[in-house]
PDB file of N, CA, C and O in Angstrom:
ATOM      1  N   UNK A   1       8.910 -16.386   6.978  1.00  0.00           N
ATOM      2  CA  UNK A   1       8.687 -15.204   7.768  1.00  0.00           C
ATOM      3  C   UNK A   1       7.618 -15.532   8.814  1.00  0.00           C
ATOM      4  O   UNK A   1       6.437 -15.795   8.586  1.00  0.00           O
ATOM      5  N   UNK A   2       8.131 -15.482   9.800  1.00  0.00           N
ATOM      6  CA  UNK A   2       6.992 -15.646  11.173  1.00  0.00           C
ATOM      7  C   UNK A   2       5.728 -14.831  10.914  1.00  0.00           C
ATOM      8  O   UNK A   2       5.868 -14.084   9.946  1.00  0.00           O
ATOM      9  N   UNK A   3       4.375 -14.752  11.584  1.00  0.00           N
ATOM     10  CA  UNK A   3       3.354 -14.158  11.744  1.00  0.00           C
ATOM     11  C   UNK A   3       3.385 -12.785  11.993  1.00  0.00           C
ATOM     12  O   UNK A   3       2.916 -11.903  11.273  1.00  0.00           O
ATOM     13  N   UNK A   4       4.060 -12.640  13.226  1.00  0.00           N
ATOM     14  CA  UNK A   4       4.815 -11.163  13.938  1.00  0.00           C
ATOM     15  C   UNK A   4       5.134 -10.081  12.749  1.00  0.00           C
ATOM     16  O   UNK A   4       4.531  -9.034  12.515  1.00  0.00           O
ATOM     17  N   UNK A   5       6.378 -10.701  11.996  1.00  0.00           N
ATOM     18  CA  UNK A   5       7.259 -10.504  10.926  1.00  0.00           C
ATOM     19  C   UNK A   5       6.397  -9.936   9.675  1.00  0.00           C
ATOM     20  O   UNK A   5       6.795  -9.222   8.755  1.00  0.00           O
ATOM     21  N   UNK A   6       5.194 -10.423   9.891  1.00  0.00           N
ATOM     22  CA  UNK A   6       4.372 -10.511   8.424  1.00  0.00           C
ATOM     23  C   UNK A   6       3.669  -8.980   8.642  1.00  0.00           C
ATOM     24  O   UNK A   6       3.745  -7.951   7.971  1.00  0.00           O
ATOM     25  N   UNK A   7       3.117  -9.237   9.607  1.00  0.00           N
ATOM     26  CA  UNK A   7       2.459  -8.216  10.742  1.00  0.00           C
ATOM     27  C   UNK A   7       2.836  -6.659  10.824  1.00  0.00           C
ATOM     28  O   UNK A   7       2.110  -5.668  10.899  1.00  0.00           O
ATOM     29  N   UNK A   8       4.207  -6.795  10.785  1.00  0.00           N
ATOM     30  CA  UNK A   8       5.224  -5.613  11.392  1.00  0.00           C
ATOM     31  C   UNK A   8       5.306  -5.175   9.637  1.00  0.00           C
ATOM     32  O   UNK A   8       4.892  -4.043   9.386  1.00  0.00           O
ATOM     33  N   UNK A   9       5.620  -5.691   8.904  1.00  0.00           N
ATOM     34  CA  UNK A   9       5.800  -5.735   7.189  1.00  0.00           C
ATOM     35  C   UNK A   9       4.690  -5.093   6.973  1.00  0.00           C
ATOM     36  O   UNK A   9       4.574  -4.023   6.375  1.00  0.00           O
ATOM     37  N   UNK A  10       3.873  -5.722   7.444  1.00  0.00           N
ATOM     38  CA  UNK A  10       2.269  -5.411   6.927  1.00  0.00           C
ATOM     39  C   UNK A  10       1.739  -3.581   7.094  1.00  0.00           C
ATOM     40  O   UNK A  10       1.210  -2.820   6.283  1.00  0.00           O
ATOM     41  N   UNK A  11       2.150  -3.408   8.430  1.00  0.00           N
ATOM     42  CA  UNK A  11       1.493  -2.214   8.988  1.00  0.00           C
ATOM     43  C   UNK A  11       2.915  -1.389   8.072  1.00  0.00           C
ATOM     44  O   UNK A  11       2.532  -0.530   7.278  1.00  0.00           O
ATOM     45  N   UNK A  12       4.058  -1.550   8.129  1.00  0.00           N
ATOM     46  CA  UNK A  12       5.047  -0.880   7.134  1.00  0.00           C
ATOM     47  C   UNK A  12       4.413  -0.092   5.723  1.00  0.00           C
ATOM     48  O   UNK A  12       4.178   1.000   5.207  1.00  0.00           O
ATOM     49  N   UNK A  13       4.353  -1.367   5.577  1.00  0.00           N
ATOM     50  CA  UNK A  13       3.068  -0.746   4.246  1.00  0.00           C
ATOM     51  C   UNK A  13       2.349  -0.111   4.192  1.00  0.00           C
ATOM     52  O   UNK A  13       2.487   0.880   3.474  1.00  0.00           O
ATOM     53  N   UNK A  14       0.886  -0.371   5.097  1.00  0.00           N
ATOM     54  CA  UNK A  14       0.241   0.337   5.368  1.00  0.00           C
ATOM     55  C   UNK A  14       0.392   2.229   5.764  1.00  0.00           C
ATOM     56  O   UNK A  14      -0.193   3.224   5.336  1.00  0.00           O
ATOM     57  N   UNK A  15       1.410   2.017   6.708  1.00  0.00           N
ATOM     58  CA  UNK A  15       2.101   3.821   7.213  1.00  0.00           C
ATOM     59  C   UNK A  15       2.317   4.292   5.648  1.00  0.00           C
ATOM     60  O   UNK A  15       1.848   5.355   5.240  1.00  0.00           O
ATOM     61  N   UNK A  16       3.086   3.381   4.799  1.00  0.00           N
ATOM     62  CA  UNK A  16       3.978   4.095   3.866  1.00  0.00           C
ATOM     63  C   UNK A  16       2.571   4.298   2.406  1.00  0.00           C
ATOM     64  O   UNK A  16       2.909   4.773   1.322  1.00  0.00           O
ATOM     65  N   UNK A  17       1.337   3.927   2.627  1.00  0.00           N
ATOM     66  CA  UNK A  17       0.224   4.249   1.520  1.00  0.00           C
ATOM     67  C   UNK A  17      -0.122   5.323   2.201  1.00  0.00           C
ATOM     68  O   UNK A  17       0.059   6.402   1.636  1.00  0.00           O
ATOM     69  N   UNK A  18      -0.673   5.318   3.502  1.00  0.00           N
ATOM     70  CA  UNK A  18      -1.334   6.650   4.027  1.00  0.00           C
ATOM     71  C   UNK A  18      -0.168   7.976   3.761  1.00  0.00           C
ATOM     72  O   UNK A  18      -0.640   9.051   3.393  1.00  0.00           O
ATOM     73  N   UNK A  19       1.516   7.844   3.982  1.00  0.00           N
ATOM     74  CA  UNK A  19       2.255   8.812   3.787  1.00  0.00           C
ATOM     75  C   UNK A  19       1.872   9.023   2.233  1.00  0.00           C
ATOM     76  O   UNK A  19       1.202  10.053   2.144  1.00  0.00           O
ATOM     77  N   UNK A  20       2.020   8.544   1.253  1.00  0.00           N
ATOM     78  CA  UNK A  20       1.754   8.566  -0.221  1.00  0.00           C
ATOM     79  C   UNK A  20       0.306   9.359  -0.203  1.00  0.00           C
ATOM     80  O   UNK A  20       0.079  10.373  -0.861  1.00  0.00           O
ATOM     81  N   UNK A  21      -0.615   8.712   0.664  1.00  0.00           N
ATOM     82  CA  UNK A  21      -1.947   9.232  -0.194  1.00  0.00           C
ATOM     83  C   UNK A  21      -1.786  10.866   0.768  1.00  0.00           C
ATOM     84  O   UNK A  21      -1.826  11.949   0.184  1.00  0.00           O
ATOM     85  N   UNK A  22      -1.701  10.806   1.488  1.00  0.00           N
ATOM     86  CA  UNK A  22      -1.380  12.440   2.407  1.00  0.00           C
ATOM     87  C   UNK A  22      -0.450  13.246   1.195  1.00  0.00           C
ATOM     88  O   UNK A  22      -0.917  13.804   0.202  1.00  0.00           O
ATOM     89  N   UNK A  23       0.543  13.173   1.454  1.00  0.00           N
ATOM     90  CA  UNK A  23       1.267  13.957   0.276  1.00  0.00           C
ATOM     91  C   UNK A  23       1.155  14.003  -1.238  1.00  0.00           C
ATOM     92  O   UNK A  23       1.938  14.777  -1.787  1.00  0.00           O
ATOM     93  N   UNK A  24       0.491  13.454  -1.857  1.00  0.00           N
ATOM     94  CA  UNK A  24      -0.571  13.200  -3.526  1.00  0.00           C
ATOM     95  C   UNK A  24      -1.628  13.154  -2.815  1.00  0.00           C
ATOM     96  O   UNK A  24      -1.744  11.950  -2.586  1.00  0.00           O
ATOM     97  N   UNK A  25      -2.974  13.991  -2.023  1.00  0.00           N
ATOM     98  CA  UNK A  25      -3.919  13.660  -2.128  1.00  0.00           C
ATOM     99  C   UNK A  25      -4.747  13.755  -3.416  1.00  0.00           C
ATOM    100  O   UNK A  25      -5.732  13.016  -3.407  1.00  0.00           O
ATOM    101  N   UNK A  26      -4.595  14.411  -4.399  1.00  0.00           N
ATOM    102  CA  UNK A  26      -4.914  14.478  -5.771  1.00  0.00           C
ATOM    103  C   UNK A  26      -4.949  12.844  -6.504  1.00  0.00           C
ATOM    104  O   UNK A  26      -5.715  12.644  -7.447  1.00  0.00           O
ATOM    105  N   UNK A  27      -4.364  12.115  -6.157  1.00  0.00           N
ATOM    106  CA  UNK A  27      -4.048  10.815  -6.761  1.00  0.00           C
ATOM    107  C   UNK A  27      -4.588   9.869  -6.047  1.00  0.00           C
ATOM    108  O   UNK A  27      -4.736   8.732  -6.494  1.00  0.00           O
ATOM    109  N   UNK A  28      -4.984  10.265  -4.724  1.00  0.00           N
ATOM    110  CA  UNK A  28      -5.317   9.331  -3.694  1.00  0.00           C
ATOM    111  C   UNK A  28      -6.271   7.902  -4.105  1.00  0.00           C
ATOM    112  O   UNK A  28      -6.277   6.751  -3.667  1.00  0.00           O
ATOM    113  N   UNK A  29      -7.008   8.577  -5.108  1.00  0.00           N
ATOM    114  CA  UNK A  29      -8.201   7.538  -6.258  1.00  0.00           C
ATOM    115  C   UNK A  29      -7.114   6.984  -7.088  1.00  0.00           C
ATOM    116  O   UNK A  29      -7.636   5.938  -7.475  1.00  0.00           O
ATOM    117  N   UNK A  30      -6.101   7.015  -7.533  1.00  0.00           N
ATOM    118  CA  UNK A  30      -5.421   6.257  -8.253  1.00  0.00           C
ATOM    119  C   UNK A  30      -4.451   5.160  -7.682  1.00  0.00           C
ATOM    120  O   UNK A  30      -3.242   5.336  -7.532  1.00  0.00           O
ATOM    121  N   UNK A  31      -5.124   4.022  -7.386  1.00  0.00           N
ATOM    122  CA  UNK A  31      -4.226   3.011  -6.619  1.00  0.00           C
ATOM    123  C   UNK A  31      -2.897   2.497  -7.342  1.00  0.00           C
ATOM    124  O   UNK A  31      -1.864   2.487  -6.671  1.00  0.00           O
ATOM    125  N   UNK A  32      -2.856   1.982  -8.944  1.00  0.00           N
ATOM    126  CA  UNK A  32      -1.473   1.543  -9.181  1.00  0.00           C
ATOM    127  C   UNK A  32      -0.772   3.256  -9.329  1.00  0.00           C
ATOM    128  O   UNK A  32       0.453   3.322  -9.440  1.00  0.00           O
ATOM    129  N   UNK A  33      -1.274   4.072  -9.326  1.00  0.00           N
ATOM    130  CA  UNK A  33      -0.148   4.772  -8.766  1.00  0.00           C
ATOM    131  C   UNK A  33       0.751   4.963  -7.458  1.00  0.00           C
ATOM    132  O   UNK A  33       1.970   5.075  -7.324  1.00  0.00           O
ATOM    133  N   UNK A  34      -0.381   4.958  -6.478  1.00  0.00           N
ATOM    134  CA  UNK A  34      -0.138   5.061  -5.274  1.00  0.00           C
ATOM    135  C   UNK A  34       0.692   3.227  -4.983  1.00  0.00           C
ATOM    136  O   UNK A  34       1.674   3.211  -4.242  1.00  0.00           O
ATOM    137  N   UNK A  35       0.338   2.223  -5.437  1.00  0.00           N
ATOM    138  CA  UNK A  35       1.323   1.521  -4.934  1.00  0.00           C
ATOM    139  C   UNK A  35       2.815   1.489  -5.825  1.00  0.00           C
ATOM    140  O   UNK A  35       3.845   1.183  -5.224  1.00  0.00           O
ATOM    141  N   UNK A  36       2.845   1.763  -7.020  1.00  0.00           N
ATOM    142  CA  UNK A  36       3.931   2.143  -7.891  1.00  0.00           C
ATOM    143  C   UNK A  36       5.053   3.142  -6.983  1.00  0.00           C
ATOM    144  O   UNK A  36       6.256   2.893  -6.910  1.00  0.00           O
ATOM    145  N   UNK A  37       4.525   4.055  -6.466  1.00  0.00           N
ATOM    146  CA  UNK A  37       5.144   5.092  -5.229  1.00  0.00           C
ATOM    147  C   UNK A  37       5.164   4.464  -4.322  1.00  0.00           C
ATOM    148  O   UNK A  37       5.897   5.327  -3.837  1.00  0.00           O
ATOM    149  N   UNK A  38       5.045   3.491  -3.256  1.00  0.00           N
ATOM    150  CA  UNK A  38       4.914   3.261  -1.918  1.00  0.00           C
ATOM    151  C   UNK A  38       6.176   1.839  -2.718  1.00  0.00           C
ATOM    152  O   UNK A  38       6.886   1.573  -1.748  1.00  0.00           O
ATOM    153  N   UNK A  39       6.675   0.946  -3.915  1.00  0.00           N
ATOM    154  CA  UNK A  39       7.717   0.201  -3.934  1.00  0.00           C
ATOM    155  C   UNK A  39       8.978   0.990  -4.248  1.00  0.00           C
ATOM    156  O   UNK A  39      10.103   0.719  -3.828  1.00  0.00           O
ATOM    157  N   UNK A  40       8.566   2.233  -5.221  1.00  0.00           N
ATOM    158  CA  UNK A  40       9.772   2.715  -5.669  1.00  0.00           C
ATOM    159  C   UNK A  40      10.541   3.636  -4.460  1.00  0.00           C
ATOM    160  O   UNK A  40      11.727   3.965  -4.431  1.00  0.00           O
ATOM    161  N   UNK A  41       9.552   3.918  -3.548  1.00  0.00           N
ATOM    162  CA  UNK A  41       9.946   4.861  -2.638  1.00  0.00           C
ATOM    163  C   UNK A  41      10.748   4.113  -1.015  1.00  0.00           C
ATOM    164  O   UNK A  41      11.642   4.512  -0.270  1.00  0.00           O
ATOM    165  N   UNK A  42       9.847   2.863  -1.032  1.00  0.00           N
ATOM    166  CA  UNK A  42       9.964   2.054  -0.015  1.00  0.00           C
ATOM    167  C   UNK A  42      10.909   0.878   0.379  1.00  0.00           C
ATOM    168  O   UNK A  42      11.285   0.482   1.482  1.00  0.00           O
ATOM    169  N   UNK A  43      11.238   0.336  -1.237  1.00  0.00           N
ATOM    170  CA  UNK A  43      11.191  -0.614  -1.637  1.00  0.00           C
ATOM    171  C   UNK A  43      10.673  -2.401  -1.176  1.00  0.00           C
ATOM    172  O   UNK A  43      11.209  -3.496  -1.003  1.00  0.00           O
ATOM    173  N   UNK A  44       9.351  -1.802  -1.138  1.00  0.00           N
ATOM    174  CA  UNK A  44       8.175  -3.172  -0.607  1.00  0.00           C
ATOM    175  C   UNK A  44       8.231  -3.328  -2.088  1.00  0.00           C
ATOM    176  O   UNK A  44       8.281  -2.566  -3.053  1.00  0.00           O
ATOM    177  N   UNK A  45       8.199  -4.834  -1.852  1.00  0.00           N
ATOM    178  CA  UNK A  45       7.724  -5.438  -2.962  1.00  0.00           C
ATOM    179  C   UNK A  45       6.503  -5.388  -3.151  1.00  0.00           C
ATOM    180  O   UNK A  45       5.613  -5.421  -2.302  1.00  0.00           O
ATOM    181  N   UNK A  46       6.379  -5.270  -4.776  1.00  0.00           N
ATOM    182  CA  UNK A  46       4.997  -4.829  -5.500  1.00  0.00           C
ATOM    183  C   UNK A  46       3.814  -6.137  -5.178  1.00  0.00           C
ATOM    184  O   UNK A  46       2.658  -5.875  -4.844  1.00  0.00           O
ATOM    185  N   UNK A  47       4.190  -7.164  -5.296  1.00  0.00           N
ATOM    186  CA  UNK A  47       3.365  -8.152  -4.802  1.00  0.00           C
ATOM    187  C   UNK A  47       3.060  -7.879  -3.181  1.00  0.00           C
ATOM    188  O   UNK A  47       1.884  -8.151  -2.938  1.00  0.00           O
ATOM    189  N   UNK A  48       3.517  -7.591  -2.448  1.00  0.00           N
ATOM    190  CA  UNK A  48       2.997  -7.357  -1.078  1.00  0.00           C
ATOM    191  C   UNK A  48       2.599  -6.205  -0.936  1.00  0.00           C
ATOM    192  O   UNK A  48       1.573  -6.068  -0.269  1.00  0.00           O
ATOM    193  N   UNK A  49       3.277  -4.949  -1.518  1.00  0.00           N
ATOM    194  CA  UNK A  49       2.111  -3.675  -1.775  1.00  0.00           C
ATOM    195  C   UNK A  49       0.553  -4.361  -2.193  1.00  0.00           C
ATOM    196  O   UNK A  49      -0.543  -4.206  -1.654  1.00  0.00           O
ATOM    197  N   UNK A  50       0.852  -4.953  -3.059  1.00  0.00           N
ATOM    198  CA  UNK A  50      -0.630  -5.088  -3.819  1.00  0.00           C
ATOM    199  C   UNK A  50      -1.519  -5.914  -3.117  1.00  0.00           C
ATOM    200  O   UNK A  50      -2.640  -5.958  -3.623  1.00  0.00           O
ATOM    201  N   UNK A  51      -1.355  -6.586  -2.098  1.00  0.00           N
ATOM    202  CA  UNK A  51      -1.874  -7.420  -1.396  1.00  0.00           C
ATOM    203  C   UNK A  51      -2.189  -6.594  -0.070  1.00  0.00           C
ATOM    204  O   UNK A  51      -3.071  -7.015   0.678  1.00  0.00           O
ATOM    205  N   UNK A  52      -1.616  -5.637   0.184  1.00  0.00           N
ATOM    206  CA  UNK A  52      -2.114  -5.447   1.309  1.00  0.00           C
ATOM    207  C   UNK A  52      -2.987  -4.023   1.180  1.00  0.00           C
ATOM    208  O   UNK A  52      -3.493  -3.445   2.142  1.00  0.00           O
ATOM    209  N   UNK A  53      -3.045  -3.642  -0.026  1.00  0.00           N
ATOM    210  CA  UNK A  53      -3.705  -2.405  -0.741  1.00  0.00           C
ATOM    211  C   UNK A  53      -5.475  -3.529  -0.272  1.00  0.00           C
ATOM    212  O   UNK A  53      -6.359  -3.491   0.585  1.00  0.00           O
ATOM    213  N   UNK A  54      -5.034  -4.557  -1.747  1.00  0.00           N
ATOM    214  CA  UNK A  54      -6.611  -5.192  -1.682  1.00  0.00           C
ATOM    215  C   UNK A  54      -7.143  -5.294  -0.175  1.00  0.00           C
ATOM    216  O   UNK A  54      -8.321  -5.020   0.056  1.00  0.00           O
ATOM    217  N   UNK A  55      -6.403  -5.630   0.699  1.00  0.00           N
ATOM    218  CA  UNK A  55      -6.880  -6.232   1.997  1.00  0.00           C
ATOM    219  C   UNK A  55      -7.170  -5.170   3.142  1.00  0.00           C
ATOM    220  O   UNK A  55      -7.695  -5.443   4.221  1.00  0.00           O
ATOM    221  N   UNK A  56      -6.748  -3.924   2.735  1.00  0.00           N
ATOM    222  CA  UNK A  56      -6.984  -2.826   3.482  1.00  0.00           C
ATOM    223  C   UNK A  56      -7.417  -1.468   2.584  1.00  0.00           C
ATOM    224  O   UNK A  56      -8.164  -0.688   3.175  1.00  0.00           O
ATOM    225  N   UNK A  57      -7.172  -1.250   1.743  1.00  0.00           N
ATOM    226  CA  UNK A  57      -7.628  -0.185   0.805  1.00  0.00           C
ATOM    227  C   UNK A  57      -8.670  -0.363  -0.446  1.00  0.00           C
ATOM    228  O   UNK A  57      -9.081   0.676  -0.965  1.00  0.00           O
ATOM    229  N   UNK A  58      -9.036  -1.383  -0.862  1.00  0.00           N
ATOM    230  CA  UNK A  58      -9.699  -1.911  -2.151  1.00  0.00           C
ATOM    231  C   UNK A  58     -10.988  -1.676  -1.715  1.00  0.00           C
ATOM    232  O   UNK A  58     -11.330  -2.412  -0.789  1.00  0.00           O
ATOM    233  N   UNK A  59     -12.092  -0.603  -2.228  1.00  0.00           N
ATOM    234  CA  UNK A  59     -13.693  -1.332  -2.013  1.00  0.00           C
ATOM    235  C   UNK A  59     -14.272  -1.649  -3.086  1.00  0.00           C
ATOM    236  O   UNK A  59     -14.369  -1.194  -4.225  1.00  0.00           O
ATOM    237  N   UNK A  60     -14.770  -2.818  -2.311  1.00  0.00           N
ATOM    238  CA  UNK A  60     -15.059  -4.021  -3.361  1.00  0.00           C
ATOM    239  C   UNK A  60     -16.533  -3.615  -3.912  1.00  0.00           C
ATOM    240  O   UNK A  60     -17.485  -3.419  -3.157  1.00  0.00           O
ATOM    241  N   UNK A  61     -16.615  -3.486  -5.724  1.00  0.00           N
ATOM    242  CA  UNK A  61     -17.691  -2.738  -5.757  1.00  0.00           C
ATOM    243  C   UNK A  61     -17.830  -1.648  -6.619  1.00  0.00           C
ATOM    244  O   UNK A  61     -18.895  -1.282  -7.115  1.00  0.00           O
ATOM    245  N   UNK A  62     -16.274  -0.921  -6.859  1.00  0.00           N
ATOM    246  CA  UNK A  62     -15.902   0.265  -7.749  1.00  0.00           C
ATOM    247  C   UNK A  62     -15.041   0.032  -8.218  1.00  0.00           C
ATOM    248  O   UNK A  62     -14.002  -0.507  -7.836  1.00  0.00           O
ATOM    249  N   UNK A  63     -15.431   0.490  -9.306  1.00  0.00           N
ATOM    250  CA  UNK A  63     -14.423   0.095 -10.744  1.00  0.00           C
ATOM    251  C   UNK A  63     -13.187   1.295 -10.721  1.00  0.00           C
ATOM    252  O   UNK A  63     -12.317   1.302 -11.592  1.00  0.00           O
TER     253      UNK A  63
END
Protein backbone atom coordinates (compact mmCIF):
# COMPACT_ATOMS: atom_id res chain seq x y z
CA UNK A 1 0.00 0.00 0.00
CA UNK A 2 1.56 3.32 -1.09
CA UNK A 3 1.99 6.24 1.57
CA UNK A 4 -1.07 8.26 0.00
CA UNK A 5 -3.12 4.92 0.37
CA UNK A 6 -2.06 4.54 4.03
CA UNK A 7 -2.94 8.18 4.58
CA UNK A 8 -6.43 8.19 2.95
CA UNK A 9 -7.07 4.64 5.19
CA UNK A 10 -5.75 6.42 7.97
CA UNK A 11 -7.97 9.60 8.14
CA UNK A 12 -11.00 6.82 7.17
CA UNK A 13 -10.53 5.71 10.47
CA UNK A 14 -10.05 8.46 12.08
CA UNK A 15 -13.76 10.20 10.59
CA UNK A 16 -15.25 6.76 11.47
CA UNK A 17 -13.92 7.01 15.69
CA UNK A 18 -15.03 10.64 15.90
CA UNK A 19 -18.62 9.38 14.12
CA UNK A 20 -18.63 6.50 16.96
CA UNK A 21 -17.50 8.72 19.78
CA UNK A 22 -20.29 11.61 18.65
CA UNK A 23 -23.09 9.16 18.57
CA UNK A 24 -22.01 6.95 22.08
CA UNK A 25 -20.71 9.95 23.71
CA UNK A 26 -21.38 8.01 26.98
CA UNK A 27 -18.67 5.42 25.93
CA UNK A 28 -16.43 7.87 24.44
CA UNK A 29 -13.82 6.77 27.61
CA UNK A 30 -14.20 3.30 26.53
CA UNK A 31 -11.71 2.69 23.69
CA UNK A 32 -11.98 -1.26 22.93
CA UNK A 33 -15.38 -0.43 22.66
CA UNK A 34 -15.24 2.33 20.51
CA UNK A 35 -12.77 0.49 18.22
CA UNK A 36 -14.85 -2.91 18.43
CA UNK A 37 -17.70 -0.41 16.73
CA UNK A 38 -15.61 1.54 14.25
CA UNK A 39 -14.44 -2.62 12.64
CA UNK A 40 -17.80 -4.08 13.02
CA UNK A 41 -19.42 -1.06 11.58
CA UNK A 42 -16.66 -0.12 9.08
CA UNK A 43 -15.06 -3.01 8.46
CA UNK A 44 -11.30 -1.59 9.21
CA UNK A 45 -9.37 -4.00 10.37
CA UNK A 46 -8.94 -4.27 14.12
CA UNK A 47 -5.18 -4.12 13.86
CA UNK A 48 -5.29 -0.79 11.99
CA UNK A 49 -8.20 0.53 14.13
CA UNK A 50 -5.92 -0.11 16.98
CA UNK A 51 -3.02 1.52 15.64
CA UNK A 52 -4.34 4.44 14.66
CA UNK A 53 -6.51 4.86 17.99
CA UNK A 54 -2.83 4.63 19.85
CA UNK A 55 -1.37 7.19 17.39
CA UNK A 56 -4.15 9.65 17.51
CA UNK A 57 -6.48 8.95 20.45
CA UNK A 58 -4.34 7.14 23.31
CA UNK A 59 -2.99 9.57 26.24
CA UNK A 60 -0.15 8.25 27.29
CA UNK A 61 -0.34 8.30 31.07
CA UNK A 62 -4.03 6.97 31.94
CA UNK A 63 -4.91 3.84 32.74
Amino acid sequence: MTDRATTIRDQAIVDDIHAIMTLYPSKAADDQWIITEVCDLSGHDREDVQRVWNARFRIVGVA
